[in-house]
C-alpha positions as CSV (number, residue, x, y, z in Angstrom):
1,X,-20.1,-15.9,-11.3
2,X,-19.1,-13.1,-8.6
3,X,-15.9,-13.1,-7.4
4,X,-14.0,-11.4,-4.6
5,X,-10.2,-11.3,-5.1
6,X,-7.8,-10.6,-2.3
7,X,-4.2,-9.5,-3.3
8,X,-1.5,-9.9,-0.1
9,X,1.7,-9.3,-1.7
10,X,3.6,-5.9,-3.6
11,X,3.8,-5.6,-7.3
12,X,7.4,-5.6,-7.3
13,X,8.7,-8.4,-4.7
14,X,6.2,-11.5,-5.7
15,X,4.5,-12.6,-9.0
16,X,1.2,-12.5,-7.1
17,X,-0.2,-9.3,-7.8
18,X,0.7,-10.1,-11.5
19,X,-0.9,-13.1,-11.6
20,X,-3.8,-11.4,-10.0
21,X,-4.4,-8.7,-12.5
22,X,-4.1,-11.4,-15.2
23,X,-6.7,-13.7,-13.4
24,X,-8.9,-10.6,-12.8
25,X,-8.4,-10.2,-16.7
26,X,-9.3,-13.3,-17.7
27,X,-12.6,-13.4,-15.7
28,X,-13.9,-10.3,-16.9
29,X,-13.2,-11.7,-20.7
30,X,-15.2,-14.7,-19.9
31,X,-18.2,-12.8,-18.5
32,X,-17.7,-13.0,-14.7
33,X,-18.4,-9.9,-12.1
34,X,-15.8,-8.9,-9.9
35,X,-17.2,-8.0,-6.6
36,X,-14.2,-6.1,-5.3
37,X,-9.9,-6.1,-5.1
38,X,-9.0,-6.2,-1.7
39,X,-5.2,-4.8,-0.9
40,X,-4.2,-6.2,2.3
41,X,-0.5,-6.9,3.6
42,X,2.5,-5.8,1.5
43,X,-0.4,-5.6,-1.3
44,X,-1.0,-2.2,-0.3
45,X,2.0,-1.8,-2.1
46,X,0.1,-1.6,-5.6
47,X,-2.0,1.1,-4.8
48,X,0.6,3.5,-4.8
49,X,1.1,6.0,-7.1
50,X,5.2,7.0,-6.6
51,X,6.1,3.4,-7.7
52,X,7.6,3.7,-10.9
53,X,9.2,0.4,-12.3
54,X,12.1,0.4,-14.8
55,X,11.0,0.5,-18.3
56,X,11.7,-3.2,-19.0
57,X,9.3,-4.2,-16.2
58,X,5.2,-3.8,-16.0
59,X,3.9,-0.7,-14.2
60,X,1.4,-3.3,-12.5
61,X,-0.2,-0.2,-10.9
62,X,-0.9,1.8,-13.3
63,X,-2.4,-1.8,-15.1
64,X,-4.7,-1.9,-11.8
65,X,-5.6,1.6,-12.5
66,X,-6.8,1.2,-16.3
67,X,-9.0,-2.1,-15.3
68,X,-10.6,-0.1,-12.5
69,X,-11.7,3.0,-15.1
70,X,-12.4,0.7,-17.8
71,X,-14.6,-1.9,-15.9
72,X,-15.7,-0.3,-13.0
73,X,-13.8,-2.6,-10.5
74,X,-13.4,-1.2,-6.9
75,X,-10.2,-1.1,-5.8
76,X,-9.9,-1.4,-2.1
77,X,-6.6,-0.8,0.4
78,X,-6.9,-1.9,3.9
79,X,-6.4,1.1,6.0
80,X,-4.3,-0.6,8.8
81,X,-2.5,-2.1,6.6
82,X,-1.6,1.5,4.2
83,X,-1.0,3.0,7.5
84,X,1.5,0.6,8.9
85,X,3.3,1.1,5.4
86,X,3.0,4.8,5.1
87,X,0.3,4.9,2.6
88,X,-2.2,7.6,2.7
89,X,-4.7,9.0,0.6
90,X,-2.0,11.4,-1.1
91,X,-0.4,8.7,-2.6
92,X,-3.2,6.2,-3.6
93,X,-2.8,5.7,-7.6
94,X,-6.2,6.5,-9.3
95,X,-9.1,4.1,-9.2
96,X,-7.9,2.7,-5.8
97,X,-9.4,3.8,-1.8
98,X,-8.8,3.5,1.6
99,X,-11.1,1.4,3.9
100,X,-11.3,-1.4,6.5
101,X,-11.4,-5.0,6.7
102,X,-15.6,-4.6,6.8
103,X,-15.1,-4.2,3.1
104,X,-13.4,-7.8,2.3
105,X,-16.2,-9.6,4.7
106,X,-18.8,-7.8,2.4
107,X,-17.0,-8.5,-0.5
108,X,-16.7,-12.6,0.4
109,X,-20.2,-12.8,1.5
110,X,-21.5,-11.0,-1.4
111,X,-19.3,-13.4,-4.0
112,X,-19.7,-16.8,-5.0
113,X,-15.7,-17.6,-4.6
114,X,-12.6,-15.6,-2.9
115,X,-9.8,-16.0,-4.5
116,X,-6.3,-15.1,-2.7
117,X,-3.1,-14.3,-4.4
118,X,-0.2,-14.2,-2.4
């Protein structure tokens, strides 16, 4: 099955981009395609590189980061939304890019299922 997977919220203020990344996990262990990860909202928030979470807690971008380079998962960051935040290309962590909301209406027409955290 192809999936899309919108992410609204941060990585450090909601469990959804956690839950997210595990989901995303668990679908490409049981042979599913992820279409595209869509960043939209305060989900921006995990596409930035300068986060850096205390030790105790999971560097959640830097997990995004590895499962894009090791599976070849696009990684996308609504530019209105980076903008409003202060999030330009200088800051996105690797494996992530900037572009519009075109990019999550390909990515839901293109999968079989959407599935929204946050």
């Amino acid at each position: 099955m192809k999936l899309a997977i919108l992410v609204k919220q941060g990585p450090h203020t909601h469990q959804s981009s956690t839950s997210a990344y595990r989901f995303a996990q668990a679908a490409l262990a049981q042979g599913h395609q992820l279409v595209r990860v869509f960043f939209y909202n305060d989900g921006v928030y995990n596409a930035n590189r300068l986060c850096q979470p205390p030790s105790d807690e999971n560097d959640t971008v830097g997990l995004w980061s590895d499962l894009a380079g090791n599976h070849g998962i696009d990684l996308v960051v609504c530019v209105a939304a980076a903008m409003r935040r202060g999030i330009g290309e200088e800051v996105l962590a690797r494996g992530f890019r900037i572009a519009g909301l075109g990019q999550l209406v390909e990515a839901t027409i293109e999968a079989d299922r959407t599935v929204v955290f946050g």
